[in-house]
N, C-alpha and C positions, 0 to 999 in steps of 0.2 A: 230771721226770716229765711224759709227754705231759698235756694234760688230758682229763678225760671227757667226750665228748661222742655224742652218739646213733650217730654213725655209727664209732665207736672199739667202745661195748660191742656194737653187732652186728657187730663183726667176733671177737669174743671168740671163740676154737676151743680145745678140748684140747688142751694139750701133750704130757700126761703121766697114764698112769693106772697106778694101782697096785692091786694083785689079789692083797694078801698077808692079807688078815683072810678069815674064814669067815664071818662074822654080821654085820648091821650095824653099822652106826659111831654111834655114839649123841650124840660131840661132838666138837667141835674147837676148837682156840683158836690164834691168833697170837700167838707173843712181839710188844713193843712195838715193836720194832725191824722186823719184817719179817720176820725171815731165818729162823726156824724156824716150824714149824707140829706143834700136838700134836694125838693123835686117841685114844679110848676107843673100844671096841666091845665087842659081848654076848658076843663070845667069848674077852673079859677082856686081849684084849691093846692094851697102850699103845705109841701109836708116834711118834716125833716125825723133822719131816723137816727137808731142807733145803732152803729154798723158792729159794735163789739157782741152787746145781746141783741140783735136781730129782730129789734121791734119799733112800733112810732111812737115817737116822743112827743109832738108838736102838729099838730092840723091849725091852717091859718085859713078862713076865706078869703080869696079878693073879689068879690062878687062884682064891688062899684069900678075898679079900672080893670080886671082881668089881666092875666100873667101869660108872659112869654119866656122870656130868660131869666133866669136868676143864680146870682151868685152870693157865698157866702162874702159878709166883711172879715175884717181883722179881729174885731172886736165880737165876742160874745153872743150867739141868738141874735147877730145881726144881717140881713141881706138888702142886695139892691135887686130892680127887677124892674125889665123892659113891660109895655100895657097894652091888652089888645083892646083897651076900649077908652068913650071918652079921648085924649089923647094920646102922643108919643111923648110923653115926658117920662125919666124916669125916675124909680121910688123909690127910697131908702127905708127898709123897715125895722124897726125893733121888733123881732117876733115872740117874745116871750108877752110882751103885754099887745101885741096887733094892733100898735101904733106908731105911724108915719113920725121918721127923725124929722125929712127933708127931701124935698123935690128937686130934679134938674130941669127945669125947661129946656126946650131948644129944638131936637130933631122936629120937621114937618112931616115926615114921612115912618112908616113901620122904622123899627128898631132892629134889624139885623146882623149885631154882632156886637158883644158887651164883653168885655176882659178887666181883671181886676190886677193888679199890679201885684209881684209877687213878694215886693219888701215894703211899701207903703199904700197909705189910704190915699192914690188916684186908682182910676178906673179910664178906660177907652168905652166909646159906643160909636157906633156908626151905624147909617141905615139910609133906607130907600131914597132919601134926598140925596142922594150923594153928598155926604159930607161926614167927617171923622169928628168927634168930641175928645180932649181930652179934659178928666174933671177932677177936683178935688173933694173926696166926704166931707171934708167940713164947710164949703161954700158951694152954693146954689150953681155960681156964677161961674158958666164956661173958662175953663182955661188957657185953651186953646180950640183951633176949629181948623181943620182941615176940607177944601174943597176942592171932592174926586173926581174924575170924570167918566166913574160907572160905581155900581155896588161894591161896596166894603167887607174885606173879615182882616181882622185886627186881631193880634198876639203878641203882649211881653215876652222878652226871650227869659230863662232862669232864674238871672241877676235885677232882671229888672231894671236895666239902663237902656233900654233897645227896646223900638215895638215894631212889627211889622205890618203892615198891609196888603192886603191882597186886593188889587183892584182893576174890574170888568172880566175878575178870568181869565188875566192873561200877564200882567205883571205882578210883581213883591216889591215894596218899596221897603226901605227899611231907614227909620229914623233916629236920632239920639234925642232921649228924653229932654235933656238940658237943652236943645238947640233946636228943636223939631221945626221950630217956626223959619228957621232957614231953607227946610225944604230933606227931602229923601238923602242920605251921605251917598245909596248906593239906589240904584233899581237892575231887579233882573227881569226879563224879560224871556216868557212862557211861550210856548204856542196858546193860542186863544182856544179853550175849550169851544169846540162844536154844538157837540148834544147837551151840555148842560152849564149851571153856574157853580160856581164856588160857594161854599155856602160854611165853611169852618176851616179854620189856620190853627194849628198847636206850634210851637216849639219841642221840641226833645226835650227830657230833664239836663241832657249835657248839653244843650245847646248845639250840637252838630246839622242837626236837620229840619225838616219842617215839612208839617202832614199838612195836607191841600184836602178837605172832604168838599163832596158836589151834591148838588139835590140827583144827580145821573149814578150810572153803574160803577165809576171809576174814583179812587181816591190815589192824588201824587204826594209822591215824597221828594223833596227839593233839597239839597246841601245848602244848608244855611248863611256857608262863606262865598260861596260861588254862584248859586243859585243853580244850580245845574243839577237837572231830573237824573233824580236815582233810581226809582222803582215807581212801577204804575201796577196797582192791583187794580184785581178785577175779579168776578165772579162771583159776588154775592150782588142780588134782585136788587134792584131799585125801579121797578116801576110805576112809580105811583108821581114820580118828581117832587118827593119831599126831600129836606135835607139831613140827612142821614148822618150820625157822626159816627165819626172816628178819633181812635187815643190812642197813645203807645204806653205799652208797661211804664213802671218806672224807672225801669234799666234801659229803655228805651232800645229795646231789643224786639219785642213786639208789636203789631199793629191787631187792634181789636175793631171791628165796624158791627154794625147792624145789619139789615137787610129788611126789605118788605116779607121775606116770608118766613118774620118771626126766629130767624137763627142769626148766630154771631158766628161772626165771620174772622179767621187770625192766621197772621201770616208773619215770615219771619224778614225785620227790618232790613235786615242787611243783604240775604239772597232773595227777597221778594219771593221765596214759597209760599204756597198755602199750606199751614200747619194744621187745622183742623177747623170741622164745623161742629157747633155747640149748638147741640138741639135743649131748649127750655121749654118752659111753658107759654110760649106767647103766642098767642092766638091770632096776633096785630104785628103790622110792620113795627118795627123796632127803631126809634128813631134815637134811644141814647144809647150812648158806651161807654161806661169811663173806667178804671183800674184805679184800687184805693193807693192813697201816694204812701201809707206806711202798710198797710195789712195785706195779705194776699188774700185778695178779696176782689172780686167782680163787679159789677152793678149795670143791670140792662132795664130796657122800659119800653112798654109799647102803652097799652091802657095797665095792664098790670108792671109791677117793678118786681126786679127778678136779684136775688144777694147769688154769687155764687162762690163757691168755695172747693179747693182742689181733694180729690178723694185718696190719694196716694202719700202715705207718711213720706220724710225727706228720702233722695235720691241719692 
């Protein structure tokens, strides 16, 4: 794989756009591997691509619960995926045959924040009830529950023995998988966002740091060990007060966001520059971003989804 470097991601152009949903796209996720890509949108349809040849493999409805989040499982044409209707329960799909494995009950409240563990089958969710799940895919039955005392974004670190929280916008809790029920090892402690909420938590691939995305203008970057603000980007639109993500390369060198006026926005992790604006085809604010974890390859989404690919052979 070439590597990243400033003059590689401004050469980043769309390859590929696709113009099959009606509504926007509300999430998307990378198998581990690369090679497929999954998407929800408000107009309930799930789509999964293929990110090697550049086309869709897979259209699911969810007409009866409706979709919000969703991520790949471990296993095969499988995802789980938070519901904008009927309930907040969430749903474990087989999508090759577009039948339910197994349901979570629990959340009362919207579903705002679902992470799936990076070495086994649990999953985190958390939402408008203030309270954290942690679950297992093979049993229905909560297995742990954490109660917050404001809105949740939740993130495994790398390894997968750590998860963090982010909770009201103003602290990071950070717990040990094995022991969580004892309570946070560490919490850092934020200025409390103003203008907006926290609305996405990643880990780095190395583990060093941690992206803060808001439904506002501003996305933080946190040192992971200390908790202590690194870089505050800014200047890519958020007007609209949705929640806008951000991701970092896989070298975790980069930070890639959205914006409402349909460009992606990328700066560089360590010095907090802005390295460039990527103008696509998107007509719509841009509410996902993610960077393939093996291919260099892009993936943006407003009502259409955008593949993008670097124009420049290696450097």
């Amino acid at each position: 794989m070439m590597k990243l470097v400033d003059q590689v991601v401004r050469s980043f152009k769309v390859a590929k756009v696709f113009r099959e949903n009606t509504d926007k796209i509300n999430s998307i996720d990378f198998s581990p591997n690369g090679e497929t890509l999954i998407s929800c949108s408000e107009d309930d349809q799930i789509v999964i691509y293929d990110c090697e040849k550049g086309t869709q493999m897979i259209t699911v409805n969810s007409k009866k619960y409706g979709v919000d989040l969703i991520h790949f499982t471990h296993a095969k044409n499988t995802a789980i995926h938070s519901s904008t209707k009927v309930d907040d329960t969430i749903r474990y799909l087989s999508l090759h045959d577009n039948k339910y494995i197994r349901y979570f009950p629990g959340h009362t409240k919207k579903v705002v924040t679902m992470c799936l563990s990076p070495v086994e089958d649990t999953f985190l969710s958390g939402s408008l009830d203030k309270t954290l799940r942690l679950w297992d895919l093979r049993s229905p039955n909560c297995q742990g529950l954490m109660h917050l005392s404001g809105r949740p974004v939740a993130a495994y670190d790398p390894e997968g023995l750590i998860f963090a929280a982010g909770v009201n916008s103003e602290s990071i809790k950070l717990y040990d998988l094995r022991s969580f029920d004892k309570g946070p090892f560490v919490t850092f402690k934020l200025n409390q966002e103003k203008e907006c909420d926290w609305t996405g938590l990643k880990f780095s691939r190395d583990g060093k740091t941690m992206l803060i995305s808001t439904n506002g203008s501003i996305i933080r970057l946190v040192d992971a060990y200390h908790g202590t603000p690194l870089q505050t980007f800014t200047g890519h639109l958020n007007n609209k007060g949705i929640p806008i993500e951000a991701s970092f390369s896989p070298d975790s060198q980069y930070i890639f966001s959205g914006s409402t006026d349909g460009r992606v926005h990328v700066w560089n992790a360590d010095t907090g520059y802005k390295v460039c604006v990527l103008n696509g085809d998107h007509p719509a604010p841009i509410q996902c971003v993610q960077f393939n974890p093996k291919f260099m390859m892009l993936a943006s989404a407003c009502t259409n989804m955008a593949f993008w690919l670097p124009t420049i052979d290696d450097v």
